[in-house]
C-alpha positions as CSV (number, residue, x, y, z in Angstrom):
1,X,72.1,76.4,69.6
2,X,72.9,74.0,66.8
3,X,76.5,74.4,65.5
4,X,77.1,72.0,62.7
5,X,80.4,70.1,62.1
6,X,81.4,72.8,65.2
7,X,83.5,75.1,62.8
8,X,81.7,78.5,64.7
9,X,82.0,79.3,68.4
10,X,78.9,80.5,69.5
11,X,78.9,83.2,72.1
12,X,75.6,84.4,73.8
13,X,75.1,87.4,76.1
14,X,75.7,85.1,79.1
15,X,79.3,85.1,78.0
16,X,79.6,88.7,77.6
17,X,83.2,88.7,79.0
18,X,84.2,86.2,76.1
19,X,82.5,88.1,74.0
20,X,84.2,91.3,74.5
21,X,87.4,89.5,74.7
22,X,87.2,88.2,71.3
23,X,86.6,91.8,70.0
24,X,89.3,93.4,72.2
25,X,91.8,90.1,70.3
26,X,90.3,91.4,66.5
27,X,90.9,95.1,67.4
28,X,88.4,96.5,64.7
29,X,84.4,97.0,66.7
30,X,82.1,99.5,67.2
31,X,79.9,100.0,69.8
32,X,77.3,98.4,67.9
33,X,78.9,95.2,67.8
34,X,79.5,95.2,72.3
35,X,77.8,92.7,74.1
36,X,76.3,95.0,76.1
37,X,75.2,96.7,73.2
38,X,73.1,93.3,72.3
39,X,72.1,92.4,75.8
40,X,69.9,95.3,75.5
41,X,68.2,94.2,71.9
42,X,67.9,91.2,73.8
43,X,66.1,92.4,76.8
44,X,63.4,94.4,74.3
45,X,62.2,91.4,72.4
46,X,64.7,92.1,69.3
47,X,65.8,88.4,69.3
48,X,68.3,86.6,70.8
49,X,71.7,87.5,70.6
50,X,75.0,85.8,69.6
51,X,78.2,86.6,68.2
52,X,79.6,83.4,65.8
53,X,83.3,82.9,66.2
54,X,85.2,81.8,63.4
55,X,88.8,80.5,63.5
56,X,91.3,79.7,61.0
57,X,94.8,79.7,61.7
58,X,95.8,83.3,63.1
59,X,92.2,84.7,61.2
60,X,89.3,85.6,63.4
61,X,85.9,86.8,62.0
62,X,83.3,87.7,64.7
63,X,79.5,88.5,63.3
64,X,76.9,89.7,65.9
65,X,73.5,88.7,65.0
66,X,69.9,88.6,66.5
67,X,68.0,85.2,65.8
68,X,64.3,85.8,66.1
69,X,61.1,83.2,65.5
70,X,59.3,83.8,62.8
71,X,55.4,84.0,63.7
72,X,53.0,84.7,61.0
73,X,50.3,87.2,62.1
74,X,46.8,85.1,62.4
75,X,48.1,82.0,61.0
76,X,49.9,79.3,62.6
77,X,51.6,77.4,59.7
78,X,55.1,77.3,59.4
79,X,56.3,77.2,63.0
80,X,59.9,76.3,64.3
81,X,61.3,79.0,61.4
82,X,63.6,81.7,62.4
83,X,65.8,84.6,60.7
84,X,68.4,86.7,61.6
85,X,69.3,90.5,61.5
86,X,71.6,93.0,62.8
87,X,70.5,95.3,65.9
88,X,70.1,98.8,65.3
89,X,72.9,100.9,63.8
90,X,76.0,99.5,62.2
91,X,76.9,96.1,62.8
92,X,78.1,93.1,60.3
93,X,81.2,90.8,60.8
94,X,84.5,92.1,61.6
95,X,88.2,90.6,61.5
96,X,91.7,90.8,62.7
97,X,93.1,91.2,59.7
98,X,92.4,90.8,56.0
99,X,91.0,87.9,54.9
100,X,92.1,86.1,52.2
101,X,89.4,84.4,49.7
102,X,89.5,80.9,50.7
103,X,89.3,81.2,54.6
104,X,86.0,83.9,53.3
105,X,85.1,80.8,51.4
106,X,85.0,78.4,54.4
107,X,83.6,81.0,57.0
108,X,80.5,81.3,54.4
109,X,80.5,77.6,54.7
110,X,80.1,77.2,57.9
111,X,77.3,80.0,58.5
112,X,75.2,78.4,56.1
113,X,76.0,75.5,57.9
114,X,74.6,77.4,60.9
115,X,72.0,79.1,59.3
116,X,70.4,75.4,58.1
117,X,71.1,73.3,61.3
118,X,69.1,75.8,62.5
119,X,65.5,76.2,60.2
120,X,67.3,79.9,59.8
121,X,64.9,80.4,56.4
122,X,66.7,84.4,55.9
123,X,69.2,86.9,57.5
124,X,69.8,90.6,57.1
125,X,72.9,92.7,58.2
126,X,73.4,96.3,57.9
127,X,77.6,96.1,57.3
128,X,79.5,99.5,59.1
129,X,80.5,101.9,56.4
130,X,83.7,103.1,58.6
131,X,85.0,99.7,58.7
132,X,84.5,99.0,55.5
133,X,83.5,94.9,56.1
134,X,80.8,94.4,53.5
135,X,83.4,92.1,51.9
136,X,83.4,89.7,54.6
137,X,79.8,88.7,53.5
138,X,80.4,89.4,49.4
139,X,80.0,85.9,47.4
140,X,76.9,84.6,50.0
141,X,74.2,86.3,49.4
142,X,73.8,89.7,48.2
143,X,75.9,92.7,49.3
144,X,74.0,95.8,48.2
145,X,75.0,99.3,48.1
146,X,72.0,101.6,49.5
147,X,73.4,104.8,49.9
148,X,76.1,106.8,52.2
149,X,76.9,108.7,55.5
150,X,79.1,111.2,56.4
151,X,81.4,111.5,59.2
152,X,83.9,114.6,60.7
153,X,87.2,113.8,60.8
154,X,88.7,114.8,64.3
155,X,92.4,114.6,63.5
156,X,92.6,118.0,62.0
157,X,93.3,120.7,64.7
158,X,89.4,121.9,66.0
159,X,89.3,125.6,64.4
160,X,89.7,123.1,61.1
161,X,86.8,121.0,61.8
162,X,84.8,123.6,62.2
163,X,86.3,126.1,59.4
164,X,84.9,122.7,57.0
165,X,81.0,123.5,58.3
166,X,78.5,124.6,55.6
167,X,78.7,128.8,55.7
168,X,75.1,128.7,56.4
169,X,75.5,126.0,59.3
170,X,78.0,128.3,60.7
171,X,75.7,131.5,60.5
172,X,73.1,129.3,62.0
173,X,75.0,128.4,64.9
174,X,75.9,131.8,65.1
175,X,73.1,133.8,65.4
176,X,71.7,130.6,67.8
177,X,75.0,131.8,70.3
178,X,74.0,135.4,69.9
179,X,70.1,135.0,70.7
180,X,71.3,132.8,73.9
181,X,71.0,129.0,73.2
182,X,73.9,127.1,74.9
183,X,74.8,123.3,74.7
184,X,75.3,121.1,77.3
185,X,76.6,117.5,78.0
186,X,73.6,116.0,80.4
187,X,73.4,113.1,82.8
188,X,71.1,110.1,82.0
189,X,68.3,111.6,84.8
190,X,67.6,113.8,82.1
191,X,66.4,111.3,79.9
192,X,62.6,111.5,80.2
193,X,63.3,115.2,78.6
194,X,65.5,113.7,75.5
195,X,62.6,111.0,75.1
196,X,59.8,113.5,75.0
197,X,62.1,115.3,72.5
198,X,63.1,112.6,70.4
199,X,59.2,111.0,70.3
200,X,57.6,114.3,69.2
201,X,60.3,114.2,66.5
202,X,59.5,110.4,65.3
203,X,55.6,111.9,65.2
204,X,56.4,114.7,63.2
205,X,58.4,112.6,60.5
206,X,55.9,110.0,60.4
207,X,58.3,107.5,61.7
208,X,58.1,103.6,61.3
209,X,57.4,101.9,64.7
210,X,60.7,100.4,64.5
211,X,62.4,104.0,66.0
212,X,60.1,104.1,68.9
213,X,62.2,102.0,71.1
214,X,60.6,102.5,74.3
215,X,62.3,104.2,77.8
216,X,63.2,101.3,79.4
217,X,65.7,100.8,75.5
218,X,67.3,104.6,76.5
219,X,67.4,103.9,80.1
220,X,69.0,100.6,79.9
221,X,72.0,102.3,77.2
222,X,73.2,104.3,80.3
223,X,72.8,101.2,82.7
224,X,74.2,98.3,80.7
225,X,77.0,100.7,79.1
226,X,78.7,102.8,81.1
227,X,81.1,105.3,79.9
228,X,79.7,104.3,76.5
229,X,77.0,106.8,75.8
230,X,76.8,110.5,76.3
231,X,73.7,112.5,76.4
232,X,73.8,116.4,75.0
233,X,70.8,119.0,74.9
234,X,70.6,122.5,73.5
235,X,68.7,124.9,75.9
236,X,66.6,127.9,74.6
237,X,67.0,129.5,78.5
238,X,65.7,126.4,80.6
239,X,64.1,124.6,77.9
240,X,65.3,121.3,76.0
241,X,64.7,122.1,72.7
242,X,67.4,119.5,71.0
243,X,69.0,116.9,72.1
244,X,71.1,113.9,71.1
245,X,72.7,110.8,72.7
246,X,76.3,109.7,71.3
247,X,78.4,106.8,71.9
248,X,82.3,106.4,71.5
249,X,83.8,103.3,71.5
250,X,87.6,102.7,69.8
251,X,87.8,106.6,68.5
252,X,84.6,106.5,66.5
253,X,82.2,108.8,68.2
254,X,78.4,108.1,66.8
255,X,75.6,110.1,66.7
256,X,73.2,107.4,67.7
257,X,69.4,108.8,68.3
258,X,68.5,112.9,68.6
259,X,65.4,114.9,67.9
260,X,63.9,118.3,68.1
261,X,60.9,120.4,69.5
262,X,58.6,121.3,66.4
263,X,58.6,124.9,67.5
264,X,62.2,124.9,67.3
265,X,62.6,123.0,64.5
266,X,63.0,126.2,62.0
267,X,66.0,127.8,64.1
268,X,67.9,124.4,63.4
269,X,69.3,123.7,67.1
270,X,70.4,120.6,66.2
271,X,73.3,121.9,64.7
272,X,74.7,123.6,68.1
273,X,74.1,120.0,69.7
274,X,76.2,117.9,66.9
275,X,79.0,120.8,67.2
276,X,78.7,119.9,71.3
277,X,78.9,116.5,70.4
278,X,82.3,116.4,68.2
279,X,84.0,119.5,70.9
280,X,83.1,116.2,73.0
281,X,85.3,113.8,70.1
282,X,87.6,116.2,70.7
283,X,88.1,116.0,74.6
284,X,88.3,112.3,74.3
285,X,90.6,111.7,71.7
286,X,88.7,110.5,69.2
287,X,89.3,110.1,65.6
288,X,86.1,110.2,63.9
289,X,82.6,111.8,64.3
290,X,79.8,109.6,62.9
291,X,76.7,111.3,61.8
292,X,75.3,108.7,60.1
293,X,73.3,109.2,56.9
294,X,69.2,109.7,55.9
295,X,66.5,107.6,56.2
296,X,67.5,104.3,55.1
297,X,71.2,106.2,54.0
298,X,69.3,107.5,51.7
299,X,70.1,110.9,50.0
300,X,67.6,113.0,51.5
301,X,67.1,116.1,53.4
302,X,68.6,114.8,56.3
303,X,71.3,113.7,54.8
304,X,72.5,117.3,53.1
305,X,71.8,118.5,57.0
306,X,74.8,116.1,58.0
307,X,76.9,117.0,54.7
308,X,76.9,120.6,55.8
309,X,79.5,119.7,58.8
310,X,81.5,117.5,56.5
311,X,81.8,116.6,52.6
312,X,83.5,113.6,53.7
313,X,81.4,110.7,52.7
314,X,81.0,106.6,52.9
315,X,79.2,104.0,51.3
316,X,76.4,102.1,52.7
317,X,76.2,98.4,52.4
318,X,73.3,95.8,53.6
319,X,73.2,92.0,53.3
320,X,70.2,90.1,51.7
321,X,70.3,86.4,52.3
322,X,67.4,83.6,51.3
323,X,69.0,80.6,53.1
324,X,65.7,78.5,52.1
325,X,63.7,80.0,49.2
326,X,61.0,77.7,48.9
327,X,60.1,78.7,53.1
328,X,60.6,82.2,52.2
329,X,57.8,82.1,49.5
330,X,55.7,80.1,51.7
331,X,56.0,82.7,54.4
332,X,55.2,85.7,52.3
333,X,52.5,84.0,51.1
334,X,50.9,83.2,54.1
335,X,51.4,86.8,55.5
336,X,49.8,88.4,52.4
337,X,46.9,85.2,52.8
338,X,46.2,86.4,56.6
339,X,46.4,90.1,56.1
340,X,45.3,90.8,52.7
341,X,47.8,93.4,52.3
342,X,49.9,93.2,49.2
343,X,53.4,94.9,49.5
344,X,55.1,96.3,46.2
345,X,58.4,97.5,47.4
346,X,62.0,95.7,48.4
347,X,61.8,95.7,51.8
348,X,63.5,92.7,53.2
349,X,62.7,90.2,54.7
350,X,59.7,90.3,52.9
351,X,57.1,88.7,55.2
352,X,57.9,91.0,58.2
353,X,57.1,93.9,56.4
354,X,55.8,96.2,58.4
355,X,52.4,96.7,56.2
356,X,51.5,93.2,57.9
357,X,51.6,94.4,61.4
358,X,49.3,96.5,63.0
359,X,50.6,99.8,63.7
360,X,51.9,101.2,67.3
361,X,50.0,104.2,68.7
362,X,52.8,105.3,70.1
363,X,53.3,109.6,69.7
364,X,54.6,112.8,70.7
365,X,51.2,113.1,72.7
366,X,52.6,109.9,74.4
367,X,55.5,111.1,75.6
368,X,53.7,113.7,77.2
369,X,52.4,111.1,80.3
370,X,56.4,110.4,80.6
């Protein structure tokens, strides 16, 4: 990979000890920044993935990135292009300290340097609303607020974290207890039962293909990250009926990917499995309980679901950039020229929306033959 005037370090997956090191030296990472973490978006086609190391004096910014080839469907003009994005979850730069404006300045700098030694026409980033980086970014670009997520705070004694529950979550859970459910933590050979779980629940919500990452993604979490993630299922008797996998990493606990049965759906058992989930913050010390937001942070249904454990809310941030406008417009024009398909919303970037791609048949009926 092209580094110009070699002002960014650039570590790859194959120097996932380096890689780790540098986060363990900043202090401040999630799991969704781990090599590991990336070796996995790697190994399902996500992109190639790096983490660019910038130096100045006793400041270090790290930002974990996929680079992907841009290939327009049915059309073979503009080859050699490439963008970047964040893999799934809660990513963006992070820091050792606070930076001051004119180091920000020259690490911009040098990532457009980056970003144009290497045909890099666009790059996205969703920025982690606990740690609160979206500045790292602000000035190149454009940092925009989307929405928010909640999260429990676990430093409070237990009876208090609970006591802050919606009344109507905790009636819920209550009458679930007294008909019988229980809650479980669950070893990753029960994963073919969460995936079953969680597919039927993409089905039912009409999900874009992008959440259907495949068994080999879930199996591979537990492989490539051990001690990371943690698998929890409610059980009406012996049936799975909801179930979630978490991850902790640095005292944030995240509720990463969870689903439930349609017939269950209207007893909410959901809400036994996320209590399971931050008794389990509790046991290991953890500071924080991320529940994460609605669709796209939005403030939707699911959202006011995650609000009844906690009022406690933070901002969501992206990053927009158009390294090379004029290649931009000549890709979204050639996507809408070889589909026909004319998208009117902001998704971004614009020519891999998802309007241009045929769609996955991929269902709950699917992960019935699991």
């Amino acid at each position: 990979m092209v580094t110009a005037r070699n002002q960014l370090d650039i570590l790859t997956t194959a120097e996932s000890d380096n890689w780790q090191n540098t986060l363990a030296e900043i202090g401040t990472y999630d799991t969704y920044h781990m090599p590991s973490y990336h070796k996995i978006a790697e190994e399902c086609g996500e992109g190639k993935a790096m983490l660019l190391v910038y130096r100045q004096n006793d400041y270090i910014i790290a930002f974990p990135m996929l680079i992907r080839d841009i290939k327009i469907p049915r059309t073979h003009a503009l080859t050699g292009l490439k963008d970047t994005t964040s893999a799934y979850g809660y990513g963006g730069p992070v820091a050792n300290r606070e930076v001051p404006a004119e180091v920000l300045m020259k690490f911009n700098a040098a990532l457009h340097d980056f970003y144009t030694s290497n045909n890099v026409v666009s790059a996205f980033a969703r920025f982690h609303p606990l740690l609160m980086n979206s500045d790292i970014l602000f000035g190149y670009g454009e940092v925009a607020e989307i929405g928010a997520t909640i999260s429990i705070d676990l430093t409070p004694s237990p009876d208090e974290q609970y006591a802050n529950y919606r009344r109507a979550h905790r009636r819920t859970m209550e009458k679930l207890w007294r008909a019988g459910f229980t809650v479980r933590k669950a070893s990753h050979e029960e994963l073919d039962e969460f995936i079953y779980i969680y597919y039927q629940t993409m089905a039912r919500n009409d999900a874009d293909d992008y959440y259907y990452f495949d068994k080999f993604y879930f199996h591979r979490l537990f492989e490539e990250m051990p001690g990371v993630p943690q698998l929890f299922f409610c059980d009406d008797e012996d049936v799975a009926v909801s179930s979630c996998i978490a991850f902790q990493c640095n005292g944030i606990v995240q509720g990463h990917l969870g689903g439930t049965l349609n017939n269950y759906l209207p007893l909410a058992p959901m809400k036994l499995v996320l209590d399971c989930v931050r008794e389990w913050g509790n046991e290991i010390g953890a500071h924080t309980f991320h529940l994460g937001g609605g669709v796209g942070c939005r403030r939707d249904s699911l959202f006011e679901f995650k609000r009844g454990f906690s009022r406690r809310e933070h901002v969501c941030h992206v990053w927009r950039n158009i390294v090379d406008q004029d290649a931009y417009d000549d890709l979204c024009h050639e996507a809408v020229h070889a589909t026909g398909v004319h998208p009117d919303d902001d998704f971004f970037p614009m020519y891999r929306h998802p309007a241009f791609e045929p769609s996955r048949e991929l269902n709950a009926e699917a992960a019935a033959a699991l």
